[in-house]
C-alpha positions as CSV (number, residue, x, y, z in Angstrom):
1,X,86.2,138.7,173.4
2,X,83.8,135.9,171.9
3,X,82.5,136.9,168.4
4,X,79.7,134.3,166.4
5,X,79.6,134.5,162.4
6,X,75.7,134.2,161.3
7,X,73.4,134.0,158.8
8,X,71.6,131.6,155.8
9,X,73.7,128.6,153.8
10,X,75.8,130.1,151.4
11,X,77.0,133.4,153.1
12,X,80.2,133.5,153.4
13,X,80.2,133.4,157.3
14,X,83.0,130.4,157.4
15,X,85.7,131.7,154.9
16,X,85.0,135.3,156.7
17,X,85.8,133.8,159.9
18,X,89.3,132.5,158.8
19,X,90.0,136.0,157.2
20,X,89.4,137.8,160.3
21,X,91.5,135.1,162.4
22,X,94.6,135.5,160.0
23,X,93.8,139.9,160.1
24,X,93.4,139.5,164.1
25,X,96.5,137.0,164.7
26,X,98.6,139.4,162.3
27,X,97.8,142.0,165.3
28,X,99.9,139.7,167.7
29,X,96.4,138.4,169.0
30,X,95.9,134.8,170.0
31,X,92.6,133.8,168.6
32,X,90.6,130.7,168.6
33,X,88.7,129.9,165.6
34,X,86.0,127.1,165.6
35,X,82.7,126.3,164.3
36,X,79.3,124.8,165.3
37,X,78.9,121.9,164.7
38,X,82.4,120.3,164.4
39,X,84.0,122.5,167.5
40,X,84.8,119.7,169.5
41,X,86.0,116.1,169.1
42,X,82.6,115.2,170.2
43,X,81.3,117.8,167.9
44,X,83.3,116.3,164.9
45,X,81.9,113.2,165.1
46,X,78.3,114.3,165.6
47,X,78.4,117.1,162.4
48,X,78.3,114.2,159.6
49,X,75.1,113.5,161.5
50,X,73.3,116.5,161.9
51,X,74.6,117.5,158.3
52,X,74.2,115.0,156.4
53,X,71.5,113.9,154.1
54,X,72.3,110.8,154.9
55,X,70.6,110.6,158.7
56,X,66.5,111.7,158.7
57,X,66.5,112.7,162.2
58,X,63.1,114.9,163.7
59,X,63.3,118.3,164.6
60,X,63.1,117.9,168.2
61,X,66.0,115.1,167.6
62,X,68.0,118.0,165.7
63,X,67.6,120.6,168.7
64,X,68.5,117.8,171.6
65,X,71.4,116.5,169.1
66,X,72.7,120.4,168.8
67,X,72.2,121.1,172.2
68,X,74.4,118.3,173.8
69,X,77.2,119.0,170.9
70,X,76.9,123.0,171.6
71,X,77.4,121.8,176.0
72,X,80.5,119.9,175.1
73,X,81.9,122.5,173.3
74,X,81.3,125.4,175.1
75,X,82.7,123.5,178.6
76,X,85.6,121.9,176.5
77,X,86.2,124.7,174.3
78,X,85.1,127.9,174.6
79,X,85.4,128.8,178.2
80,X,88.7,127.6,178.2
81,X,90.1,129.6,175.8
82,X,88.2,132.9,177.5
83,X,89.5,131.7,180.5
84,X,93.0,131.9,178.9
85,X,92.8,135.5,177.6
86,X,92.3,134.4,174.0
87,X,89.7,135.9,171.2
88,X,87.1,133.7,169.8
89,X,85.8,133.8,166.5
90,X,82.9,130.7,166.3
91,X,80.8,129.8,163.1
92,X,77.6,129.8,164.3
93,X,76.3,129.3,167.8
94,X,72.7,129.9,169.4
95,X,71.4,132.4,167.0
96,X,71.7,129.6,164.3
97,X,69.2,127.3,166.4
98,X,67.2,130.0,167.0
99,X,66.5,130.6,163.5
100,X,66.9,127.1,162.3
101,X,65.3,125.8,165.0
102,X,62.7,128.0,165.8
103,X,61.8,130.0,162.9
104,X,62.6,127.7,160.4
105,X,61.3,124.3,161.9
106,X,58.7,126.0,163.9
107,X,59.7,124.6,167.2
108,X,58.9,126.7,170.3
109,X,61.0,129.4,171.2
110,X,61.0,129.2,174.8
111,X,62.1,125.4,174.5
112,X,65.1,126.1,172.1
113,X,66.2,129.0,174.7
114,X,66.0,126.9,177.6
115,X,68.2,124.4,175.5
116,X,70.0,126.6,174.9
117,X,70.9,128.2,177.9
118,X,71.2,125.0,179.4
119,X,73.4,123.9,176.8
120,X,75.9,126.9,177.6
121,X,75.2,127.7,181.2
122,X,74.1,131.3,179.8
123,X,77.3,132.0,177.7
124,X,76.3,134.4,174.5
125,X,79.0,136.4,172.2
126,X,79.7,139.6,172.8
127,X,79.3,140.9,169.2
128,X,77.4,138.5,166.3
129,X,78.5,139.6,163.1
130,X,75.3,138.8,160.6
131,X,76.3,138.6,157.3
132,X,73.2,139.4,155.3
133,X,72.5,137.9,151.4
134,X,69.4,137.4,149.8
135,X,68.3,133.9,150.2
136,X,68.0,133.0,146.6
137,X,71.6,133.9,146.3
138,X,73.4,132.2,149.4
139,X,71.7,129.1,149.0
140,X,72.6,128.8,145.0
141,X,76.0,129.6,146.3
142,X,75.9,126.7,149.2
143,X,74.4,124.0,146.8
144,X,76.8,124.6,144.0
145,X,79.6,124.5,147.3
146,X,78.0,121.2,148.4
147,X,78.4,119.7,145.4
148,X,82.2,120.0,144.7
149,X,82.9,118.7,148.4
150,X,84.4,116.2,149.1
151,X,82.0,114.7,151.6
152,X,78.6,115.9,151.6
153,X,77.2,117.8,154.2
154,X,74.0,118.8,152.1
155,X,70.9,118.4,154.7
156,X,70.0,121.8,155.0
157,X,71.2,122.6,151.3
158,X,68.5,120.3,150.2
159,X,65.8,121.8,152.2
160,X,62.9,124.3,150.3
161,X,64.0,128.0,149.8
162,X,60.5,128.3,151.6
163,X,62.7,127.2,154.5
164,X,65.7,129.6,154.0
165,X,62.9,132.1,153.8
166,X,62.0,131.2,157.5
167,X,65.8,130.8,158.5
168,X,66.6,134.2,156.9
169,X,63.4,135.7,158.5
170,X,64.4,134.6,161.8
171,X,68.1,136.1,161.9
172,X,66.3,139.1,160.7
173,X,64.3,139.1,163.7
174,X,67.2,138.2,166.0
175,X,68.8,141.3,164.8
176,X,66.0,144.0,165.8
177,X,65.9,141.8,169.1
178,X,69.6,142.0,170.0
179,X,71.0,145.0,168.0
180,X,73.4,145.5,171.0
181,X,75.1,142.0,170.0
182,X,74.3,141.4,166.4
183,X,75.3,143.2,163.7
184,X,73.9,143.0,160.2
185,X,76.2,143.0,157.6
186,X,76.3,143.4,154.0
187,X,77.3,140.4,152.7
188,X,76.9,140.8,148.5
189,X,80.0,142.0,146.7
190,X,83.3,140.7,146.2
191,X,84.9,138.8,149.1
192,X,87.7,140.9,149.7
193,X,85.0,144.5,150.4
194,X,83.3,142.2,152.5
195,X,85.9,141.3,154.7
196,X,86.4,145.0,154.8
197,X,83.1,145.6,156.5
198,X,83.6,143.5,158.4
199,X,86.5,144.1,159.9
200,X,85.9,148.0,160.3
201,X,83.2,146.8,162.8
202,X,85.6,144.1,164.8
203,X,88.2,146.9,164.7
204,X,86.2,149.2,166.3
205,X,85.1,146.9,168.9
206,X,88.4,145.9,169.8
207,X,89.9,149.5,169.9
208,X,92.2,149.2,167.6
């Protein structure tokens, strides 16, 4: 099974993500847990570019740069480990450049999907868990985050709330599109009643 974490800066997505791997492995499951970018050793070295205030790079730039670290990743992997059997759990993949992308650069749709799909050779998740906050709230959250790291990886911190408006707007969007796949989530409260949610809707996925 290949489950995505989504939603705005700040959410919670990523130490969700490692709560569910340790719940899931604790089940005698073999999971793989990665993130977008950074996935890959490719990836790794391309996420202090795309993230960091550091490099002004264009939007277009941004998609092609995420697309060709999202292709390296997905053949290196992710169909590797669903070719072994193994449960994924990825921070962040397509519905992230959809709504960064698209909604929240304003770049065509139809040219971040054919990116897209070209990027993964049509791969999507089987179940996107999107944890939903109030944008005012995440992003607080991610800049105060940002700025006890270590290493900064800031760039989309430091864009307009206008733009986590967008962002937050799209995934919204994405949601009513695919409610199949994507699942909004709650994502305000305590950390420990959020990872229940969430893992009441893995666990009934996965038949537990």
């Amino acid at each position: 099974m290949f489950v995505t974490l989504e939603g705005v800066e700040g959410c919670g997505k990523t130490s969700q993500a490692r709560t569910l791997a340790d719940r899931l492995r604790g089940r005698g499951m073999t999971v793989l847990l990665t993130r977008e970018p950074g996935g890959s050793p490719i990836g790794g070295a391309m996420r202090s570019i795309l993230l960091s205030e550091a490099y002004a790079v264009s939007p277009r730039t941004e998609l092609l740069l995420y697309a060709a670290e999202r292709a390296e990743h997905v053949e290196r992997v992710i169909r590797p480990a669903l070719d072994r059997g193994e449960l994924i759990l990825c921070d962040r993949l397509g519905d992230a450049t959809r709504a960064y992308q698209a909604w929240g650069r304003g770049l065509p749709r139809k040219d971040v999907e054919t990116l897209h799909a070209f990027a993964t050779g049509g791969l999507e998740p089987d179940l996107t868990l999107y944890l939903r906050l109030p944008v005012e709230k995440a992003v607080g959250r991610a800049r105060l985050r940002d700025g006890a790291a270590p290493v900064g990886e800031g760039r989309f911190e430091a864009e307009t709330l206008e733009f986590h408006s967008r962002v937050a707007e799209g995934y919204e969007s994405l949601a009513r599109e695919f409610p199949d796949r994507i699942v909004p989530v709650d994502a305000s409260g305590p950390r420990e009643v959020v990872a229940e949610r969430l893992w009441k809707i893995l666990e009934a996925r996965l038949g537990f």
